[in-house]
Backbone and ligand atoms as CSV (ligand in chain L), in Angstrom:
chain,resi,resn,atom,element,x,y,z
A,1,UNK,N,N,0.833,-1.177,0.000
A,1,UNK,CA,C,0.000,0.000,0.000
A,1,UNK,C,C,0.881,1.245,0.000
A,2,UNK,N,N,0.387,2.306,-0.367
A,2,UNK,CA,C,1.280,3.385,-0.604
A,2,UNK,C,C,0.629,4.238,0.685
A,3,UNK,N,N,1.616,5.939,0.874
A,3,UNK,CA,C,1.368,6.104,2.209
A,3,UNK,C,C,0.100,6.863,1.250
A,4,UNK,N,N,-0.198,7.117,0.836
A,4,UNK,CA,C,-1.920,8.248,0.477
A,4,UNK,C,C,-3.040,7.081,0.646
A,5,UNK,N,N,-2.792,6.169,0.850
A,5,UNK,CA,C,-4.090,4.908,1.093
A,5,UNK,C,C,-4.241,4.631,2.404
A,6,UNK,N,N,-5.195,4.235,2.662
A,6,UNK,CA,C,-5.716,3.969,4.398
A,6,UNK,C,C,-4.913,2.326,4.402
A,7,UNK,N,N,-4.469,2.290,5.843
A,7,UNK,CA,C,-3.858,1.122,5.697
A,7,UNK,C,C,-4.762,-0.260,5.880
A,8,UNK,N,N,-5.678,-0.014,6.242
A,8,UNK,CA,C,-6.639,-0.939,6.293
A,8,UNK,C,C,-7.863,-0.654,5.097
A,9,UNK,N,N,-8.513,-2.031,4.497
A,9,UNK,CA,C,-9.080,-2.145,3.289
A,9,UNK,C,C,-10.442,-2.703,3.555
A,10,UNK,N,N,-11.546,-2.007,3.076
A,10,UNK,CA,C,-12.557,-1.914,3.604
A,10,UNK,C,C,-13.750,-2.638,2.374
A,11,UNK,N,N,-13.869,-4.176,2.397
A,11,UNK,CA,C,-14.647,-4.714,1.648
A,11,UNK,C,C,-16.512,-4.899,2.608
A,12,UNK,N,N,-17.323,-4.544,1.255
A,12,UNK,CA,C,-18.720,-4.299,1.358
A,12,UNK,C,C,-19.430,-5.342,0.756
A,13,UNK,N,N,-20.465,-5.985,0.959
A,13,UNK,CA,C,-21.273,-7.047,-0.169
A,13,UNK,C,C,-22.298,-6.653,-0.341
A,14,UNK,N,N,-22.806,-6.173,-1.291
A,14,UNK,CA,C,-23.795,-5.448,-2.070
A,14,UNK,C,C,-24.777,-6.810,-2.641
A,15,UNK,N,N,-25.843,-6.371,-1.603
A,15,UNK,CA,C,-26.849,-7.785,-1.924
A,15,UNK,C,C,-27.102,-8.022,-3.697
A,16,UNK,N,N,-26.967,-9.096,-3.814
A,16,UNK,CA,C,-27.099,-9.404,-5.098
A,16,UNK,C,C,-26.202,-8.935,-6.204
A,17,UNK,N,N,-24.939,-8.094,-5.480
A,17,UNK,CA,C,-24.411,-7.484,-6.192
A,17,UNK,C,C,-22.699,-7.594,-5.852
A,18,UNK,N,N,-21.918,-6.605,-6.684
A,18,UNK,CA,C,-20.510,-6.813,-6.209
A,18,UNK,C,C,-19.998,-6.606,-4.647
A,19,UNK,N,N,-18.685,-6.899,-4.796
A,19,UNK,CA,C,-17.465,-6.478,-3.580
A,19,UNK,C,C,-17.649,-5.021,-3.790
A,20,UNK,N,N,-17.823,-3.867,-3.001
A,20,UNK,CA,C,-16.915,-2.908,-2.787
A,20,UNK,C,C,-16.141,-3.011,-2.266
A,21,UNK,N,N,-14.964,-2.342,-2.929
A,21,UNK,CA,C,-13.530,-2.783,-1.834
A,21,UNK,C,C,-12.803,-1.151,-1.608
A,22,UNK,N,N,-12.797,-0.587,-0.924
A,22,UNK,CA,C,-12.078,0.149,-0.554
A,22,UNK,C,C,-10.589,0.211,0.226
A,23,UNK,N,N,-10.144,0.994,-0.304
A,23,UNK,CA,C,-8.278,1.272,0.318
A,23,UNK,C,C,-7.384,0.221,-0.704
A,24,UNK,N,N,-7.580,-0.690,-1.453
A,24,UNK,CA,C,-7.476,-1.765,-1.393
A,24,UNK,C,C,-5.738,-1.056,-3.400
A,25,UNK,N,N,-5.117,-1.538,-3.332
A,25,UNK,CA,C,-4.331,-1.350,-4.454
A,25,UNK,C,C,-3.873,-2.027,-5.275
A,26,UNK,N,N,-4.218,-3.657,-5.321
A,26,UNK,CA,C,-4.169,-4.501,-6.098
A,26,UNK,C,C,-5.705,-5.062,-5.791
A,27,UNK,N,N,-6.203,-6.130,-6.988
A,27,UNK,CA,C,-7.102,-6.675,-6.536
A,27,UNK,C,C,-6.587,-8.367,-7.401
A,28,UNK,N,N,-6.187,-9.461,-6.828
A,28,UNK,CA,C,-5.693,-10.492,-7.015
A,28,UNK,C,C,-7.331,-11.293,-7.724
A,29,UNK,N,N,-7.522,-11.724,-9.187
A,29,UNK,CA,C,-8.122,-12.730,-9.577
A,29,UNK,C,C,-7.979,-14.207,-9.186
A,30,UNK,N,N,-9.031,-14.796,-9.653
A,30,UNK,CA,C,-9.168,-16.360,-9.354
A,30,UNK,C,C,-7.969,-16.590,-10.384
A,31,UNK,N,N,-7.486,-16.298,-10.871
A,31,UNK,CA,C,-6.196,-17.075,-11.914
A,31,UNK,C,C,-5.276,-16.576,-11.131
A,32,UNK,N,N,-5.356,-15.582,-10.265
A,32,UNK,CA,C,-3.862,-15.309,-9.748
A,32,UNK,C,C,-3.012,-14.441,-10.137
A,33,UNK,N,N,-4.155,-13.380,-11.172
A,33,UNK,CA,C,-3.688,-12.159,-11.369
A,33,UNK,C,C,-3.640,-10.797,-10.955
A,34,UNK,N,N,-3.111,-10.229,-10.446
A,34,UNK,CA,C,-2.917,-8.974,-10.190
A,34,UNK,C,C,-3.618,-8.242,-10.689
A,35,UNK,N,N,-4.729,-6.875,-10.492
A,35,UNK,CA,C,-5.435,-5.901,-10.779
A,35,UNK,C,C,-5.296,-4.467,-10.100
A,36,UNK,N,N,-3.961,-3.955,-10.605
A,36,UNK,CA,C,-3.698,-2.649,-10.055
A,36,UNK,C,C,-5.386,-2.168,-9.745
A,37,UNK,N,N,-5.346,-0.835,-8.918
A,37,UNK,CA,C,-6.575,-0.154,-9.025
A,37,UNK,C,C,-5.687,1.324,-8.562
A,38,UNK,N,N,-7.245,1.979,-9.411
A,38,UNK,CA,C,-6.395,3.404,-8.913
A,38,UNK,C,C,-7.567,4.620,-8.908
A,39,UNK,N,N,-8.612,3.876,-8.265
A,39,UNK,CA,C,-10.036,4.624,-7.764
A,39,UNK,C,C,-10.292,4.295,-5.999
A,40,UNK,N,N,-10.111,5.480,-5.226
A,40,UNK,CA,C,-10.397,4.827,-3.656
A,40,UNK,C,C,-11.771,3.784,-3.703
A,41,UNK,N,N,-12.660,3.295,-4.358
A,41,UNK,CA,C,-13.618,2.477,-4.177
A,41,UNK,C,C,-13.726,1.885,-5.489
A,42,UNK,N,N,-13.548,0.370,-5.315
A,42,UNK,CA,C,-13.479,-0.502,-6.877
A,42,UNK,C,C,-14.481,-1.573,-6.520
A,43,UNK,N,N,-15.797,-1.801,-7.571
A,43,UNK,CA,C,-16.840,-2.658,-7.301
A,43,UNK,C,C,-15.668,-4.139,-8.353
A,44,UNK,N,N,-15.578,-4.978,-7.018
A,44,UNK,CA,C,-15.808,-6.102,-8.014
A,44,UNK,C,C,-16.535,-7.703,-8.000
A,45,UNK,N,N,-16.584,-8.130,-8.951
A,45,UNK,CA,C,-17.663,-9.028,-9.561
A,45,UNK,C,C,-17.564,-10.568,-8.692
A,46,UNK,N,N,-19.081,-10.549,-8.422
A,46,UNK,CA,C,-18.634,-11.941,-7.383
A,46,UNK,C,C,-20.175,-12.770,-8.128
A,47,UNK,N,N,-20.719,-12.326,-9.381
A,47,UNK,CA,C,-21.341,-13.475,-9.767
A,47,UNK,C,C,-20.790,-14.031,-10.549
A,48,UNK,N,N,-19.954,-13.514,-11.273
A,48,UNK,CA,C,-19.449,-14.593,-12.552
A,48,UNK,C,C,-19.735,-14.227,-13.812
A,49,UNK,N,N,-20.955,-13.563,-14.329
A,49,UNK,CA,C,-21.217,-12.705,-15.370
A,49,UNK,C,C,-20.784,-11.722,-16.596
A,50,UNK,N,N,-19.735,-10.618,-14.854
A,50,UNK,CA,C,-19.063,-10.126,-15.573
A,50,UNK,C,C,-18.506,-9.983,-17.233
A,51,UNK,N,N,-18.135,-8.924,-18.125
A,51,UNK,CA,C,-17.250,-9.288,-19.333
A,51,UNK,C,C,-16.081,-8.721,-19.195
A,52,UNK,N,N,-15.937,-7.881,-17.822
A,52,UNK,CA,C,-14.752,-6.778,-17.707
A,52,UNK,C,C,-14.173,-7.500,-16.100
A,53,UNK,N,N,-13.739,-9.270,-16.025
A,53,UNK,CA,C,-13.793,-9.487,-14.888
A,53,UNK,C,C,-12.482,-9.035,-14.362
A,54,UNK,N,N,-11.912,-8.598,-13.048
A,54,UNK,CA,C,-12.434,-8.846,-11.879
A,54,UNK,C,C,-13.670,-7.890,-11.636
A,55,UNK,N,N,-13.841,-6.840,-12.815
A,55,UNK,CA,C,-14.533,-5.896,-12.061
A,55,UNK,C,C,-16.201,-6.183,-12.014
A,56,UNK,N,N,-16.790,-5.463,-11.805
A,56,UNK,CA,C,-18.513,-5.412,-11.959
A,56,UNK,C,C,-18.331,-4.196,-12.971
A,57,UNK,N,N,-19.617,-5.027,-14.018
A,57,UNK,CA,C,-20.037,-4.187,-15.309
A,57,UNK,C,C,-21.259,-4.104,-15.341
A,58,UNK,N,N,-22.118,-4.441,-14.357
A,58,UNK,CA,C,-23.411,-4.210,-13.740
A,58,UNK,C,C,-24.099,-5.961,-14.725
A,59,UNK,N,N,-23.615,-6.619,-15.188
A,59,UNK,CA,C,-24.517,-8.027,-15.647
A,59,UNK,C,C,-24.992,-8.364,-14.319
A,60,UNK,N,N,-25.160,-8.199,-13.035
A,60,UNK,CA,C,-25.587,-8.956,-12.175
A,60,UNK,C,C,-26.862,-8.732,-12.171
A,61,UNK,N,N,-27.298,-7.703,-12.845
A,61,UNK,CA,C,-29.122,-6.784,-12.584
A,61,UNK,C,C,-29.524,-7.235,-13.345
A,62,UNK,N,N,-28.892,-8.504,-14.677
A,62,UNK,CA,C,-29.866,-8.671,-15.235
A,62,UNK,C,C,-29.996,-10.265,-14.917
A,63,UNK,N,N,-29.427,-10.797,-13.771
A,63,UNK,CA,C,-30.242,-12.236,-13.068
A,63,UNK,C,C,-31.055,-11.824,-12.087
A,64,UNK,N,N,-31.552,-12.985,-11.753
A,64,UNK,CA,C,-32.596,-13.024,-10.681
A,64,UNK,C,C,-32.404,-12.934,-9.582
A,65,UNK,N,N,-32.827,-12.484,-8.603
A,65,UNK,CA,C,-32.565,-11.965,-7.322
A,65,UNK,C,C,-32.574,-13.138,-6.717
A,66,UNK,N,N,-31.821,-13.145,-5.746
A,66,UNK,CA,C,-32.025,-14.369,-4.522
A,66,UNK,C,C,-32.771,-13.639,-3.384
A,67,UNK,N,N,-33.681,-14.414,-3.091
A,67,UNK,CA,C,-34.791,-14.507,-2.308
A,67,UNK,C,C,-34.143,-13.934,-0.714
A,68,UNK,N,N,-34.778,-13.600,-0.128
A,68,UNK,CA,C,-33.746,-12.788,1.427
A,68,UNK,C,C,-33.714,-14.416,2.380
A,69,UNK,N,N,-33.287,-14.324,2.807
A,69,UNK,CA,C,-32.970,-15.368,4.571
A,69,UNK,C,C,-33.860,-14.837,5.172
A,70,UNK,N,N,-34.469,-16.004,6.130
A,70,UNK,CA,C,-35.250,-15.809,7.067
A,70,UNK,C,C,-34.576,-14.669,7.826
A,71,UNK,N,N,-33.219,-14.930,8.106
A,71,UNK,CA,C,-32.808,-13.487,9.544
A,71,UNK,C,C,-32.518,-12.242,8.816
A,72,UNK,N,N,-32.478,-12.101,7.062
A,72,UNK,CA,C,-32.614,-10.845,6.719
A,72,UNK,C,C,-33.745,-10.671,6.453
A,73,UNK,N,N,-34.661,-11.429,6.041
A,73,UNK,CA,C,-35.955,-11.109,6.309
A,73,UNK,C,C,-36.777,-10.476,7.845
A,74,UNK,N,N,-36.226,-10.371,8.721
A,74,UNK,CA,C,-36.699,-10.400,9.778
A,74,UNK,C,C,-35.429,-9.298,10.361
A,75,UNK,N,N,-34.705,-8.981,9.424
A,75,UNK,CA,C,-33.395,-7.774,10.140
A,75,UNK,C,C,-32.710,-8.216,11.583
A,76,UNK,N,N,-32.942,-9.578,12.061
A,76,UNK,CA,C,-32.150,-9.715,12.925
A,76,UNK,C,C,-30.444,-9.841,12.696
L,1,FES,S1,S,-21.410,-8.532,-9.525
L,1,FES,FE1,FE,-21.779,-7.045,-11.008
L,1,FES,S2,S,-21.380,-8.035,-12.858
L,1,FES,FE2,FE,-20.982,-9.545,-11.377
């Protein structure tokens, strides 16, 4: 990490949707590749869809939603 980045990296899961990853300056693929980044907040792709992978190119909005959990259904 460089010193202008927070040293700690702050990943989000966006129901039905990507990683936000914040602080974060590489982002390592399932092959084991390296993905400089160079935006403080990078959405990336955790259905598989993707055409621009690691990132999110928004294909996830056009599957079907998964249904909530009983305990997010219920916000416990
Ligand atoms: S999560 Fe957005 S395209 Fe996969």
């Amino acid at each position: 990490m460089t010193s202008e980045r927070p040293a700690v990296v702050h990943v989000t899961c966006c129901p039905d949707g990507p990683f936000l990853v914040r602080g974060a300056d590489v982002i390592r693929d399932e092959d084991g590749v390296d993905h400089a980044t160079h935006r403080p907040v990078v959405a990336v792709c955790r259905c598989g869809k993707s055409t621009r992978k690691p990132w999110c190119d928004g294909m996830h909005k056009l599957l079907p939603r998964t249904p909530p959990t009983p305990r997010a259904a219920t916000g416990e």
